[in-house]
Structure formats: structure tokens, C-alpha cells
C-alpha positions, 0 to 999 in steps of 0.5 A: 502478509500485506496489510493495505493502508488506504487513508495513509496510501502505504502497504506494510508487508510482514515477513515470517523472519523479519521486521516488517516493511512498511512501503509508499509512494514510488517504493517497489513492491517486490517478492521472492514468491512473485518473481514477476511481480513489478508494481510501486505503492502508488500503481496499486492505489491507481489500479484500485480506484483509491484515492487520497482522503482527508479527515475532512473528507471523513467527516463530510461522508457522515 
């Protein structure tokens, strides 16, 4: 399972036998299920349209 932090920008993934792995920036985002899967932390949050907010940010929303 890949829980997906937009505020932090990082992706922790969970694995059944392991401690989880918490991801960001350049880090490569790679699995043996996907053996073709090649994209870093920072290509999702682009692809995504996710930018990088801040608290002020937050609060200026409401």
C-alpha cells in the first residue's frame, strides 16, 4: 500500500514483511510487482498537478 502525503510531498509505501518506507524528492519509486515502473517522488507530485502548500497557504484557503 502507498499512502500519498501531499502537504509533505513524500510517499510512504507498506510492505507486508517489512518496515515501511517513507519516500521524497529524487528518491526512486520502484517494485517488484512493477518491474517497469521507473518515476521519483518529485515526477508524481508533477504529473499530479500537486503543488507544495504552506500553513499560510492553508489558511488563506478558508
Amino acid at each position: 500500500m502507498w499512502l500519498i502525503d501531499a502537504q509533505a510531498k513524500s510517499i510512504t509505501i507498506f510492505y507486508p514483511d517489512a518496515a515501511p518506507q517513507t519516500k521524497r524528492g529524487e528518491d526512486s519509486l520502484e517494485d517488484e510487482l512493477l518491474p517497469d515502473l521507473k518515476l521519483t517522488v518529485t515526477q508524481v507530485f508533477q504529473q499530479a498537478g500537486i503543488k507544495h502548500s504552506t500553513q499560510s497557504d492553508n489558511f488563506n484557503d478558508k
